[in-house]
C-alpha atoms as one frame of an Amber mdcrd trajectory, in Angstrom:
protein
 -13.526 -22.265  -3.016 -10.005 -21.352  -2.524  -9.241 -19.249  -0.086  -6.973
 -15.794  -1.289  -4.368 -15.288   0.604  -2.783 -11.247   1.144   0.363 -10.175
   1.321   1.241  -8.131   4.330   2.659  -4.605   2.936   6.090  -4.031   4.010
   7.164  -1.318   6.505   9.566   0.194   4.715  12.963   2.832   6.066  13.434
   5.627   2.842  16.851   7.386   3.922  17.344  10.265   1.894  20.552  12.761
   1.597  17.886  15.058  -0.644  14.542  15.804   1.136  13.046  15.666  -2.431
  14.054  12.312  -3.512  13.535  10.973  -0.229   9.727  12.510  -0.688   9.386
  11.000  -3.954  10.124   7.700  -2.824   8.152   7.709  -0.283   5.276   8.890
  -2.193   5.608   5.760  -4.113   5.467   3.565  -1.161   2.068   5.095   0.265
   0.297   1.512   0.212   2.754  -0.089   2.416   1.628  -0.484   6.143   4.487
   2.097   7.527   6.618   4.577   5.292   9.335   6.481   7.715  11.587   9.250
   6.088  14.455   9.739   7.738  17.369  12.232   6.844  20.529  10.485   6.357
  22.529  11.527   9.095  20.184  10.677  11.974  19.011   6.876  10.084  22.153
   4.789  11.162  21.172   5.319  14.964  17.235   5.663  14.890  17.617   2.233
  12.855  19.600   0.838  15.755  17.259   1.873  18.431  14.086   1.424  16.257
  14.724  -1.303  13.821  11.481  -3.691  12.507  11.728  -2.387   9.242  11.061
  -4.878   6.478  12.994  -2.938   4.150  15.445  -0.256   3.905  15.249   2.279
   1.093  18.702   4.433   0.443  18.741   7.392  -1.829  21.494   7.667  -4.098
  23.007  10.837  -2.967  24.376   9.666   0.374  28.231   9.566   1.149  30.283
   7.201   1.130  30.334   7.333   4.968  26.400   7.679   5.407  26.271   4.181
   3.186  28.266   1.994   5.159  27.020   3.012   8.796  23.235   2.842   7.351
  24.539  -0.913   5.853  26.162  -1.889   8.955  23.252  -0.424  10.999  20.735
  -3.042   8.784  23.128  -5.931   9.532  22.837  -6.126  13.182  19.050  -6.190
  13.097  17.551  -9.242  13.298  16.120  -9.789  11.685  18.095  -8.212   8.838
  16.133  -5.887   6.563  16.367  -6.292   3.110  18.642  -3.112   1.391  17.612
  -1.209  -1.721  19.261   1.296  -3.296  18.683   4.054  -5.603  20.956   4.618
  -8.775  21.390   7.979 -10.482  24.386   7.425 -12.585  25.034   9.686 -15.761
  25.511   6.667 -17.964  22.301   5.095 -17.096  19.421   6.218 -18.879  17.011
   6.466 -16.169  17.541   6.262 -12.416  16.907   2.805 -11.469  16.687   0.613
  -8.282  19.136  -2.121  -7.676  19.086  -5.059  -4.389  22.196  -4.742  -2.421
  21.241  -7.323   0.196  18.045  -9.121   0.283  17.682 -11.798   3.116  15.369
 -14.464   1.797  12.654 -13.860   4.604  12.677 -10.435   3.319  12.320 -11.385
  -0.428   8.694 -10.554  -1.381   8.114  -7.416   0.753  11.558  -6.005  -1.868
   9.863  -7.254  -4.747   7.049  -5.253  -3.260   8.728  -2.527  -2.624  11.335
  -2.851  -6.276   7.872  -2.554  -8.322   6.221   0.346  -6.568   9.369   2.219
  -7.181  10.046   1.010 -11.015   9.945   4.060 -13.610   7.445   2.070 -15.224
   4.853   1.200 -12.647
């Protein structure tokens, strides 16, 4: 009889700019082993001095600014986390979520993460 193997859950980083996006994310990611919510000005540093997250989840109503310190702030973890990104732009349809850096060590726990938070899951 074969034996199954699991699939850790992924402990997963949602920085939000809007407490209620952030909150809705993270709501989606209850079956992972750790959700954190962080507010996006304290998330660059508290990554840096707490990384281990699998992957990192950003909500789409961060600055400019806020974007590239939390991006930097993923790339000198190692190991890197994978990045994911939510899009609410006014010509899209829906809000969707797009990969903006996936290390290939970190490849199944954001496909993990990419279908919990898929309109259509």
């Amino acid at each position: 009889m074969p034996v199954a193997t699991v699939a850790a859950e992924p402990a997963v980083l949602v920085v939000h700019a809007n407490f209620a996006v952030g909150s809705a994310m993270a709501q989606r990611l209850m079956d992972s082993t750790l959700v954190a919510l962080v507010p996006a000005q304290s998330a660059a540093a508290g990554l840096l001095c707490h990384g281990g997250f699998d992957v990192v989840v950003l909500c789409p109503y961060l600055t400019a600014d806020e974007r590239a310190d939390l991006l930097d702030a993923c790339a000198m973890q190692d190991p890197r986390p994978a990045v994911l990104e939510l899009r609410d732009e006014p010509e899209a349809a829906d809000p969707y979520v797009r990969a903006v850096a996936v290390p290939a060590s970190r490849r199944e726990a954001a496909q993990q993460v990419l279908a919990a938070l898929s309109p259509h899951s």
